[in-house]
C-alpha positions as CSV (number, residue, x, y, z in Angstrom):
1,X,0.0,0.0,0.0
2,X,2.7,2.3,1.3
3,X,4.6,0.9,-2.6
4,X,1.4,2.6,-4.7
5,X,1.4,5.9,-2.7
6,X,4.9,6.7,-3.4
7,X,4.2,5.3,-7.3
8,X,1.3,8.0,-7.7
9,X,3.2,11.1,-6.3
10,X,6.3,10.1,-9.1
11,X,3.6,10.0,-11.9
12,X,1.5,13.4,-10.4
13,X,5.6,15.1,-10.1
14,X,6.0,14.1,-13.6
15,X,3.1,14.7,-15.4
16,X,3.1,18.2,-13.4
17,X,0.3,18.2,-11.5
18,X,0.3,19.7,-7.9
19,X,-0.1,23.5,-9.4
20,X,-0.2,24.7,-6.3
21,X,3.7,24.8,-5.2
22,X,4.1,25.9,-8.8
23,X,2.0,28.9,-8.3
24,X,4.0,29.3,-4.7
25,X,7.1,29.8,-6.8
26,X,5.7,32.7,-9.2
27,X,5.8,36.4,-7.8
28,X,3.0,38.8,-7.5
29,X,3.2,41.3,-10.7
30,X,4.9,44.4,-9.2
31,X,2.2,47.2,-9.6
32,X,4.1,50.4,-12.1
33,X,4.0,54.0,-10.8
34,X,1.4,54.5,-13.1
35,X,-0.8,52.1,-12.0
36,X,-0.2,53.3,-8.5
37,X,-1.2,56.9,-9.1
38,X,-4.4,55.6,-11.0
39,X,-5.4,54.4,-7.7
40,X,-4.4,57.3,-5.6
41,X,-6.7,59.4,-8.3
42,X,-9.8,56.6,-7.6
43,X,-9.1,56.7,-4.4
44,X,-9.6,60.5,-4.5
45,X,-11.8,61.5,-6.8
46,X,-14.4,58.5,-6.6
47,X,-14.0,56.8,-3.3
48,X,-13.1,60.1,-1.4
49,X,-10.4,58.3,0.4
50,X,-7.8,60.2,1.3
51,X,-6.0,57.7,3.8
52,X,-6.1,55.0,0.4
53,X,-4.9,57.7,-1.8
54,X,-1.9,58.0,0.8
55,X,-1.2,54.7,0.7
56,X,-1.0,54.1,-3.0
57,X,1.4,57.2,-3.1
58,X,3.7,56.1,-0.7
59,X,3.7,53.2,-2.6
60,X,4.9,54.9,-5.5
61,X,7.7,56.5,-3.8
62,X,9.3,53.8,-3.0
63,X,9.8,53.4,-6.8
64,X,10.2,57.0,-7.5
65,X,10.5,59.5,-4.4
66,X,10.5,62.5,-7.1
67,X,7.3,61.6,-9.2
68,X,6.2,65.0,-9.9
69,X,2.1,64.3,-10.5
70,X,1.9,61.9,-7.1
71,X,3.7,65.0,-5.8
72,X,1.3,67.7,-6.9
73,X,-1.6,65.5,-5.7
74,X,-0.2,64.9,-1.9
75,X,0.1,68.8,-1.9
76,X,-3.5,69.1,-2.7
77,X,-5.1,66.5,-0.4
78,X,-2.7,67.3,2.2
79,X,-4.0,69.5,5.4
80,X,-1.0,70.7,6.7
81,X,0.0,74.2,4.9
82,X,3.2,73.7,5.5
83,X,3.4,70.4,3.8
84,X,1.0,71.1,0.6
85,X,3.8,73.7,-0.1
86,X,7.1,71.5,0.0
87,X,5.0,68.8,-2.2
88,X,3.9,71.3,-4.3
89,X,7.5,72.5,-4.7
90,X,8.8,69.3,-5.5
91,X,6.5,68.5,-8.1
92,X,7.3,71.4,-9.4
93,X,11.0,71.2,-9.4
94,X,10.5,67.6,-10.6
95,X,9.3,69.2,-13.8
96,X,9.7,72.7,-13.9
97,X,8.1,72.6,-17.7
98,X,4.8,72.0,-16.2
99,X,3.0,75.0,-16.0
100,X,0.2,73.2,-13.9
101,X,2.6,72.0,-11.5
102,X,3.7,75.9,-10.8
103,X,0.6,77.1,-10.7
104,X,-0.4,74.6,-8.1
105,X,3.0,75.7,-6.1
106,X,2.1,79.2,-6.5
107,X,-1.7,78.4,-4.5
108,X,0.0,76.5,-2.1
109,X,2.4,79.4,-0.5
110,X,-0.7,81.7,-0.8
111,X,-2.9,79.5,1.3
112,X,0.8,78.7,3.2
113,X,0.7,82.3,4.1
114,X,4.1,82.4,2.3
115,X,3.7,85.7,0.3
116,X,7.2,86.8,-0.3
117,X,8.0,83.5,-2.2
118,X,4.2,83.6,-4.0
119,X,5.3,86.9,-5.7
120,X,8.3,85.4,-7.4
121,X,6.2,82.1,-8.2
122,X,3.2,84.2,-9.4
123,X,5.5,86.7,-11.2
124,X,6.7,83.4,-13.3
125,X,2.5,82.3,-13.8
126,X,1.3,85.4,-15.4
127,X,4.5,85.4,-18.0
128,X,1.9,82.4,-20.3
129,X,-1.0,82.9,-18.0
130,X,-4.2,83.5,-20.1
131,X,-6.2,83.7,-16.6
132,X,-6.9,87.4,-15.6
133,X,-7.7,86.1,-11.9
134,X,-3.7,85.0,-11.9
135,X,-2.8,88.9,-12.7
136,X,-4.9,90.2,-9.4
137,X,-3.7,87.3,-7.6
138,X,0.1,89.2,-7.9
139,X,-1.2,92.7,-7.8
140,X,-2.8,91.8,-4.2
141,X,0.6,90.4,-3.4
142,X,3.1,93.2,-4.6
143,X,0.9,95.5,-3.0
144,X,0.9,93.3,0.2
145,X,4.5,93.7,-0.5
146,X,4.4,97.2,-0.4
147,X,4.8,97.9,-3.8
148,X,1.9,98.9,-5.1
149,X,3.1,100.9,-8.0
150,X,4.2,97.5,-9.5
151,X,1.0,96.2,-8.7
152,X,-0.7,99.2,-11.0
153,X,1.5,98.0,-13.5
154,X,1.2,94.6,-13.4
155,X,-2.9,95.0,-14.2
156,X,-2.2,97.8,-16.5
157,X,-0.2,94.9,-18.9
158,X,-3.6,92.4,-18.1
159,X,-5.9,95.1,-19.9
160,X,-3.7,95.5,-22.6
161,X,-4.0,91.5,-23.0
162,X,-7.2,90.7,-21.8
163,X,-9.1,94.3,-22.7
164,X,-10.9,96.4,-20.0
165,X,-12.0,93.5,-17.1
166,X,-14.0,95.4,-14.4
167,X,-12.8,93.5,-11.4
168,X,-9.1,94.4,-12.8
169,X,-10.1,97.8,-13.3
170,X,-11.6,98.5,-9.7
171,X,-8.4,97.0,-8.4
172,X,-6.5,99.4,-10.2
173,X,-8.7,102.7,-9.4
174,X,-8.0,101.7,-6.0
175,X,-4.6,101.3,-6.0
176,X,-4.1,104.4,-7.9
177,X,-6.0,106.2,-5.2
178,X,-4.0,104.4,-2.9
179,X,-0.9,106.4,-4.2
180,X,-2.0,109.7,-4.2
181,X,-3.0,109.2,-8.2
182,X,-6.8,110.5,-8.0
183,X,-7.0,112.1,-11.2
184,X,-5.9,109.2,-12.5
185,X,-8.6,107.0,-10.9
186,X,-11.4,109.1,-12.0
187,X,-10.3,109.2,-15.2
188,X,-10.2,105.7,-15.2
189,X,-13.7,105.3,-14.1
190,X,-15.0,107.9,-16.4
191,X,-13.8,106.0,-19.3
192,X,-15.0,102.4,-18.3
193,X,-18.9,104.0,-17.9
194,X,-18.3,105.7,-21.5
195,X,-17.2,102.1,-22.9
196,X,-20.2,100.7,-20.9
197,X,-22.3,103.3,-19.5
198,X,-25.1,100.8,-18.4
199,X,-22.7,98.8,-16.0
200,X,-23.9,99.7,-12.8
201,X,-20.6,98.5,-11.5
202,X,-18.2,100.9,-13.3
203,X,-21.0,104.0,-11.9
204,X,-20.1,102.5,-8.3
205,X,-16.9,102.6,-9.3
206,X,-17.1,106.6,-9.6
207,X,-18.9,107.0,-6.8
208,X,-16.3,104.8,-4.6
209,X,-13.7,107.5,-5.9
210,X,-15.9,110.2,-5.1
211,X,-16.1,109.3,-1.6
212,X,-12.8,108.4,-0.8
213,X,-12.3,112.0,-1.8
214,X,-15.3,113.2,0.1
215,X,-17.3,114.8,-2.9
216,X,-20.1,113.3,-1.4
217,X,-23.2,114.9,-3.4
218,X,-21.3,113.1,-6.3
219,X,-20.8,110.0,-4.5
220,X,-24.5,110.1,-4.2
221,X,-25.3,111.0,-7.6
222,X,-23.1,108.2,-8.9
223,X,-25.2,105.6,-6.7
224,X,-28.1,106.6,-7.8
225,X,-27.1,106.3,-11.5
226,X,-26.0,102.9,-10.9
227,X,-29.6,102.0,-8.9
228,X,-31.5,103.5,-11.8
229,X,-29.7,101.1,-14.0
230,X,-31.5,98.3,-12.3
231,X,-33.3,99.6,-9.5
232,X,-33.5,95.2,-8.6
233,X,-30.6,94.6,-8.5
234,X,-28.9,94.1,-5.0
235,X,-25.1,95.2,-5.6
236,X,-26.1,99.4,-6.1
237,X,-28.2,99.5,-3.0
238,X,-25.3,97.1,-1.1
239,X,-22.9,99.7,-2.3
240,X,-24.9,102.8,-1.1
241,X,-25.7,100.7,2.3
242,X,-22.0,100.5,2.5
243,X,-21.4,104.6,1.9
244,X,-23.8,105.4,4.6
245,X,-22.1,102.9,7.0
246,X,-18.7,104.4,6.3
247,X,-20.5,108.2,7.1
248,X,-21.5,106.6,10.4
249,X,-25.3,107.9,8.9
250,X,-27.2,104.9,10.9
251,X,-31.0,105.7,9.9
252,X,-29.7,106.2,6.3
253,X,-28.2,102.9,6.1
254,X,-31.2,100.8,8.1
255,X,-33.2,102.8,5.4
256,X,-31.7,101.8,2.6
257,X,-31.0,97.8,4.3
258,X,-34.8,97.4,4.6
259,X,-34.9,97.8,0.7
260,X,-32.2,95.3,0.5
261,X,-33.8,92.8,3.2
262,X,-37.0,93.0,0.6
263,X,-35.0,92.4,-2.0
264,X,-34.6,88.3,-2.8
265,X,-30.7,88.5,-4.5
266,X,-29.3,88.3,-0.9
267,X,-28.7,85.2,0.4
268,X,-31.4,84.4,3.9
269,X,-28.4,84.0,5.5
270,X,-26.8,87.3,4.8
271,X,-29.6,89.1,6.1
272,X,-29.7,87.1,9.5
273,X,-26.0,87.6,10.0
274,X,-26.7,91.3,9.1
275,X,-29.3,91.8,11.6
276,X,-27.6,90.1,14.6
277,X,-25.2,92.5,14.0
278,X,-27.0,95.8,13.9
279,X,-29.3,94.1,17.0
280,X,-25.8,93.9,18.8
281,X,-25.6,97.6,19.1
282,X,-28.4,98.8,22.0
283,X,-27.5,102.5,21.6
284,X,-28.7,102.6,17.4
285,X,-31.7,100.2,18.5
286,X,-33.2,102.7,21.5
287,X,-32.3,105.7,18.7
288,X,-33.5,104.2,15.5
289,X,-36.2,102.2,16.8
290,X,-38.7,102.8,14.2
291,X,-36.2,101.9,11.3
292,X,-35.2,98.8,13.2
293,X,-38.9,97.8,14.1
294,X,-39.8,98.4,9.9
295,X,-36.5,96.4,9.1
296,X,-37.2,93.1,11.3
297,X,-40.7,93.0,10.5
298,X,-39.7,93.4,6.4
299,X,-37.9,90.2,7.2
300,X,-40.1,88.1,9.0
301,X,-42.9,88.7,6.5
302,X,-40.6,88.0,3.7
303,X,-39.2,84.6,5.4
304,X,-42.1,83.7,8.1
305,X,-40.7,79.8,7.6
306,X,-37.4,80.7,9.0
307,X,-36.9,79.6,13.0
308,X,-34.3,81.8,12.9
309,X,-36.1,85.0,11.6
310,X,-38.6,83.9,13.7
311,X,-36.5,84.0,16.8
312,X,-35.4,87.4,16.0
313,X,-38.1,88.8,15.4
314,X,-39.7,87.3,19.0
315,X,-36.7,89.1,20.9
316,X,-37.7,92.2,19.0
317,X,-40.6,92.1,20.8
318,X,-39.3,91.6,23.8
319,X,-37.5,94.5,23.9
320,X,-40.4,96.5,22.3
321,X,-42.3,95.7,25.4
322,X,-44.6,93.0,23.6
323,X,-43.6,90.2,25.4
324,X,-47.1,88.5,25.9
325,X,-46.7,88.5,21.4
326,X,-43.2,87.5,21.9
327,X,-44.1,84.1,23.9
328,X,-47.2,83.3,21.8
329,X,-44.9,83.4,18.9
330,X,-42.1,81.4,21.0
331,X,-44.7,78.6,21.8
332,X,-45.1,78.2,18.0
333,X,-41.9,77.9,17.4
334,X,-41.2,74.7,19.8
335,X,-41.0,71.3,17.8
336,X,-42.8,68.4,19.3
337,X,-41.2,66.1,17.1
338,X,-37.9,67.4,16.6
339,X,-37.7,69.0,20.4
340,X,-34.7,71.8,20.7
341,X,-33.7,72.7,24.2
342,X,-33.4,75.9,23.2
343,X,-36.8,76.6,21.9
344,X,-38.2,75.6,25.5
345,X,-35.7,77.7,27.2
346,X,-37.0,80.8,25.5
347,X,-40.6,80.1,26.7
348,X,-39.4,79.0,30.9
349,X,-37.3,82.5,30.4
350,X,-40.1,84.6,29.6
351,X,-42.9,82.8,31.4
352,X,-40.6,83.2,34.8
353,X,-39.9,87.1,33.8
354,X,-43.8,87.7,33.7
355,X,-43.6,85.5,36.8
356,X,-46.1,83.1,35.9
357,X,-44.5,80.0,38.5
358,X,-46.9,77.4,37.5
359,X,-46.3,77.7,33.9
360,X,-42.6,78.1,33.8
361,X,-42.9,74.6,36.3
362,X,-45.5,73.1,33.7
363,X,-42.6,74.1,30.1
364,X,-39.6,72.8,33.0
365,X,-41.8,69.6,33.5
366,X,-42.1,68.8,29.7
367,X,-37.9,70.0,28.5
368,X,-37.3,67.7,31.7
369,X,-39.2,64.8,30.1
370,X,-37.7,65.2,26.7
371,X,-34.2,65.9,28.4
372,X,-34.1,64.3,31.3
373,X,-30.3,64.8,31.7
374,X,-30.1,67.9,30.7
375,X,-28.3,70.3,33.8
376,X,-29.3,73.7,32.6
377,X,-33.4,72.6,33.2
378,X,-32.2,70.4,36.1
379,X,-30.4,74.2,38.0
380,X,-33.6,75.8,37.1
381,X,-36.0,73.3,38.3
382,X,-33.8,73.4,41.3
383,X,-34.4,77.4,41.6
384,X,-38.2,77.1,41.1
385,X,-38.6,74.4,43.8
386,X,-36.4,76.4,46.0
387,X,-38.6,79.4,45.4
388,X,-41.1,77.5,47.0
389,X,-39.4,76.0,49.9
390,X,-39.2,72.8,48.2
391,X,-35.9,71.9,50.2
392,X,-35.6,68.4,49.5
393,X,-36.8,68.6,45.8
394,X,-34.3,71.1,45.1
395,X,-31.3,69.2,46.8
396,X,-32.9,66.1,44.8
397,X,-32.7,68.3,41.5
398,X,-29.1,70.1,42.0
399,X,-27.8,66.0,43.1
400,X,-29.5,65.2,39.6
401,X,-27.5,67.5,37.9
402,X,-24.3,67.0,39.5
403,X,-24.8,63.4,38.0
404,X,-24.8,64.9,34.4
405,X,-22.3,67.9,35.0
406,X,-19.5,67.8,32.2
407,X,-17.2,70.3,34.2
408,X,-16.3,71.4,37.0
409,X,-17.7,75.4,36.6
410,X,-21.0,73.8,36.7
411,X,-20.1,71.6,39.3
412,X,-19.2,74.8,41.2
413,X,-22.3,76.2,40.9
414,X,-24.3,73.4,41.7
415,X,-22.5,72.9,45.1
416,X,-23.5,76.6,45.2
417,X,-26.8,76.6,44.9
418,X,-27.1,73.2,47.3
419,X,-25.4,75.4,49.9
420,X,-28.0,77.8,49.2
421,X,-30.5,75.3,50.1
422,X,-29.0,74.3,53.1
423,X,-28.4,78.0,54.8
424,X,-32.6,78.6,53.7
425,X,-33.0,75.3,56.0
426,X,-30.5,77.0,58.7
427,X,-28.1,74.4,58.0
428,X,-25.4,76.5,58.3
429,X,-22.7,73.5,58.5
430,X,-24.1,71.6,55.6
431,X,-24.3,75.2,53.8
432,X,-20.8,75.8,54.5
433,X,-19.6,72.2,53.3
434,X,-21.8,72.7,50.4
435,X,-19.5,75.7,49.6
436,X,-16.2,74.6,50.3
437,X,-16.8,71.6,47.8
438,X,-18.0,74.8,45.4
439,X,-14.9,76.5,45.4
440,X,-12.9,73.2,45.6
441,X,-14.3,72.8,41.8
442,X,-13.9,76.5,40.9
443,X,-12.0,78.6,43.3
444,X,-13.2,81.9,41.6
445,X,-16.7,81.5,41.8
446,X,-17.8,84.6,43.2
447,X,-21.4,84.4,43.9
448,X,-20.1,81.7,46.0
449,X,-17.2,83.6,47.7
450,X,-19.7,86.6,48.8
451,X,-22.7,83.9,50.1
452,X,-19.8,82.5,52.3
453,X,-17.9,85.2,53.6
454,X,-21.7,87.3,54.5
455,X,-22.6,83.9,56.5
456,X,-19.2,83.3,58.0
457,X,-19.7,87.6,59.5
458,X,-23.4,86.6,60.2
459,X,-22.0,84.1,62.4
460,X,-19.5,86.4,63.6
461,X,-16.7,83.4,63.2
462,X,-14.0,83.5,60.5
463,X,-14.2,87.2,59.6
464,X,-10.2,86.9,58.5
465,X,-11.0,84.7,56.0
466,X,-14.7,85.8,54.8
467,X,-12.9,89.4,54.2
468,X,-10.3,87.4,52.2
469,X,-13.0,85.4,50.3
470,X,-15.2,88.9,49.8
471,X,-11.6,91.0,48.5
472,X,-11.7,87.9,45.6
473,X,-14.9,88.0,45.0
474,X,-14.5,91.7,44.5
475,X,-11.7,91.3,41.8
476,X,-13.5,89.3,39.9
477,X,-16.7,91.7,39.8
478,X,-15.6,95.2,40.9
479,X,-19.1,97.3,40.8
480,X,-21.3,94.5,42.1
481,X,-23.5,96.4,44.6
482,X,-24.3,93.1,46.2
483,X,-20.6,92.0,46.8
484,X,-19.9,95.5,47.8
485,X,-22.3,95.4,50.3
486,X,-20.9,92.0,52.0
487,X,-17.4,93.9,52.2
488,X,-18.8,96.7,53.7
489,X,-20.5,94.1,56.2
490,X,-17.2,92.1,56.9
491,X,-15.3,95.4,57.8
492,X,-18.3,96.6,60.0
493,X,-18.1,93.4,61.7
494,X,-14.2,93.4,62.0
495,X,-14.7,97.3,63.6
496,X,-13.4,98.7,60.8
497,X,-16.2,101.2,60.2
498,X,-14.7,104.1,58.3
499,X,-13.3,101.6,55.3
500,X,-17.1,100.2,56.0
501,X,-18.8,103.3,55.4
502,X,-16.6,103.7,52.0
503,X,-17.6,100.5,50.5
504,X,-21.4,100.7,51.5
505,X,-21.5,104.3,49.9
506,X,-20.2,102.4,46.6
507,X,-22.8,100.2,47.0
508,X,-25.5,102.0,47.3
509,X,-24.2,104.4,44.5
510,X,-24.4,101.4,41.9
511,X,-27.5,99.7,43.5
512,X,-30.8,100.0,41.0
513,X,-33.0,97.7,43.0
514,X,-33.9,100.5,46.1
515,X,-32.4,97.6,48.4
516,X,-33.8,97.9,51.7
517,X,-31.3,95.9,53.1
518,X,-28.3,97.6,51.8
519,X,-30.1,100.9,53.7
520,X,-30.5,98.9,56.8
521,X,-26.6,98.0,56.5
522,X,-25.5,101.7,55.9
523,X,-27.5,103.1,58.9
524,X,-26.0,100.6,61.2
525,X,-22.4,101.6,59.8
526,X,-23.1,105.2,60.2
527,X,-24.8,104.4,64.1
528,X,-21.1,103.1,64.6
529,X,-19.5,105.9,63.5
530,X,-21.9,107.6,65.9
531,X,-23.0,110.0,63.2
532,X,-27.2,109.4,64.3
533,X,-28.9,111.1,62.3
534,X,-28.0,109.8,58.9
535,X,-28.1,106.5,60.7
536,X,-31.7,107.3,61.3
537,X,-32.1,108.8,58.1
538,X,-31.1,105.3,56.4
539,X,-33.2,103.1,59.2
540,X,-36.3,105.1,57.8
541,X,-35.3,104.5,54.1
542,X,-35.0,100.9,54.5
543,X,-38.6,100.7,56.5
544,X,-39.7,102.6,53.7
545,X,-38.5,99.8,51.0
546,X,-39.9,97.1,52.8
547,X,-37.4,96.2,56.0
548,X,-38.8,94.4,59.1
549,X,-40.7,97.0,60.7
550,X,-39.6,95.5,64.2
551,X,-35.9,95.4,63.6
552,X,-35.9,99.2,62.6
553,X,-38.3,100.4,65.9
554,X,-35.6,98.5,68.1
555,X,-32.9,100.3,66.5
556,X,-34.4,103.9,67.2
557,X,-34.6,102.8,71.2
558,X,-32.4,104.0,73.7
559,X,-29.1,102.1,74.1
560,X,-31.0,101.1,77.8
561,X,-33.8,99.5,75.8
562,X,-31.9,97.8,73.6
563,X,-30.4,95.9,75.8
564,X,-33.6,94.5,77.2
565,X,-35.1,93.9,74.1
């Protein structure tokens, strides 16, 4: 049996079956750069692979380090500035006959940031360019450069070639004003509007030289040519928009943008951007309130489908004093099915400003059950409950949030506001630990630092260290009345009344809420200082905005009946 095995493997070796150790013995086909590169391309362009596309050019380098188009395509896929320019260089170097290849180089320092070095590539580009864009791309350079003169001369030679381009030709009107040539610009402009006098562009042109030159009935007269061209068409009235803005002429300019917001060439987007902007500005919107209130309604009736407009316009209101509109329009904006914390947050801040408790708890409720682990409604659930003497709900609802925190500011805050809790409860030594595990997350919280150091001099103990806590907190907020207040109250309690009396008078120079307390504070200071009747004075005006009417009659009694009471 053994005999007839060995037999059949002789014949099978002879009559050369067995392929496979035959195939063992052949080598894979070596791929050629060009096959590699084809890959790199398909990785790229189809596949949007750009770690494949890596592969298959390292691949080629290990054939050929200095292949100029695997080069040139690492420089363009590349991220790294740096990097796209020293492939880009190579590949140009490789072939320096490639006017692609120096192009590409020439792209790469200008996004590298590499300007000095883009001149002399660029200068090289527009010797065959037949691109006008490559002849403002060195203009913009040289007169980065400083030398703007050659930059006028480099677009004068790409009208003779290319004729009278008017992107070319603004360029150079404002470069020639640049140097002191203004004659030369406005006869520049003059003749592009006689070659095409119904351009708008080339009559913004003039008008962009008569301003710079502050012949501003002109300037108008120009802008108005050019709108009367096309009255719709965006760029005059963008233009004219732009003159205004440069004059500092605010109601002009919100006149003349609520013709633009109507007007459908400019992108949604544009306008939103445009009008967070101008909204920025408080002083222009309590001055120009009309043309504000005409420009954000122009908008939202032009693009009522946009949240955003929407928004806008609802904080519009808000400030405009129609803030029972504002939240009916903010309820319609929330999104059952696609729920935005956001949108919910808007209606709980409005509902709690017109103090409505049971309807800011009712929108918490629901952004709670939609987000359960969301901190921000989690801290203001805490606040409502906590409103309401709700001690243990709130403590349950700050511990909820601590859960979810993400750093340690909020953590800091939430300790915070437990401590809070716990001094409403008159547990001062939970309320302290509360606050020392606060500023162990965030030293610098200072709504923190001022709670503790006023409790620590309540309690009398401490006062070192709450005057120490209160000096921080004071650094960090320098014209809070509040904080102001608890240093006056540390140095009263420390006997320190005459830096005392300083701090209070800041206080109460900077507080806009009438505090009755910060009055109380004051007269108590001034008592010390044993000047009585502005203590009195001060006793009165707190009674007056709302102090405990028994704690102010036992400060008017004799020191005798003081001491009894």
């Amino acid at each position: 049996m053994k005999r007839g095995v060995a037999m059949l493997l002789v014949a099978l070796l002879c009559c050369g079956f067995i392929p496979q150790h035959k195939a063992a013995r052949q080598a894979t086909p070596r791929k050629s750069v060009s096959e590699l590169y084809a890959e790199a391309i398909k990785a790229v362009t189809i596949h949007k692979d750009t770690v494949g596309a890596i592969g298959a050019i390292e691949a080629v380098f290990q054939q050929d380090s200095n292949y100029a188009p695997a080069l040139n395509l690492l420089s363009r896929i590349t991220r790294v500035p740096k990097n796209a320019v020293e492939y880009a260089e190579r590949a140009y170097l490789a072939d320096t006959t490639n006017r692609y290849y120096l192009e590409e180089y020439g792209r790469a320092l200008v996004q590298g940031g590499e300007y000095s070095k883009a001149v002399s590539v660029f200068g090289k580009i527009v010797q065959k360019s037949t691109e006008p864009n490559d002849y403002r791309i060195l203009a913009i350079l040289l007169d980065g450069s400083r030398k703007t003169t050659e930059a006028i001369a480099v677009l004068d030679t790409a009208e003779v070639r290319f004729g009278r381009i008017p992107l070319l030709g603004r360029l150079r009107q404002y470069y020639l004003l640049k140097t002191g040539q203004t004659l030369a610009a406005e006869a520049d402009a003059h003749n592009a509007i006689e070659e095409a006098p119904y351009l708008a562009e080339n009559h913004i042109s003039l008008a962009e030289i008569y301003s710079a030159t502050r012949r501003d009935s002109l300037a108008l007269a120009s802008y108005q040519r050019a709108i009367a061209i096309d009255s719709l068409d965006v760029e005059p009235w963008l233009a004219l928009g732009e003159y205004y803005q440069k004059r500092g002429d605010v109601g002009a300019y919100l006149t003349i943008l609520e013709r633009i917001f109507g007007n459908e060439q400019l992108p949604l987007q544009g306008k939103i951007e445009e009008w967070k902007s101008l909204s920025n500005d408080m002083n222009a919107y309590r001055k120009f309130y009309p043309q504000y209130d005409a420009l954000i309604k122009r908008l939202y009736i032009r693009h009522p489908e946009s949240k955003e407009v929407a928004t806008s316009y609802a904080q519009h209101l808000i400030l405009s004093g129609e803030v029972e509109e504002a939240l009916r329009l903010c309820k319609q904006l929330i999104d059952y099915k696609k729920p935005n914390i956001e949108e919910f947050t808007r209606v709980i801040e409005i509902e709690n400003h017109l103090n409505r408790p049971d309807s800011v708890r009712h929108y918490t409720d629901v952004a709670l059950a939609l987000f359960p682990h969301n901190t921000d409604l989690l801290h203001l659930r805490g606040a409502l409950a906590l409103q309401r003497k709700e001690f243990d709900d709130a403590i349950t609802l700050y511990n909820e949030a601590l859960k979810h925190a993400d750093n340690d500011t909020l953590r800091s805050s939430l300790w915070g506001a437990i401590g809070d809790v716990e001094h409403q409860r008159n547990e001062m030594k939970r309320c302290f630990k509360a606050y020392e595990k606060a500023l162990r997350y965030h030293a610098d919280n200072a709504m923190v630092l001022n709670n503790y150091a006023y409790f620590l001099s309540e309690d009398g103990k401490s006062l070192e260290r709450a005057l120490t806590m209160i000096s921080r907190a004071l650094a960090l907020s320098q014209n809070n009345s509040t904080y102001l207040d608890t240093m006056a109250w540390v140095l009263y309690k420390l006997g320190r009344y005459d830096e005392a009396k300083k701090y209070m008078q800041q206080a109460l120079s900077l507080d806009r809420h009438r505090s009755a307390e910060l009055a109380l504070h004051y007269g108590d200071i001034l008592h010390a200082l044993g000047e009585e009747f502005m203590a009195k004075t001060y006793w009165r005006k707190a009674l007056e905005r709302g102090a405990d009417k028994e704690e102010i009659e036992r400060r008017f009694l004799p020191e005798k009946d003081k001491q009894k009471k």
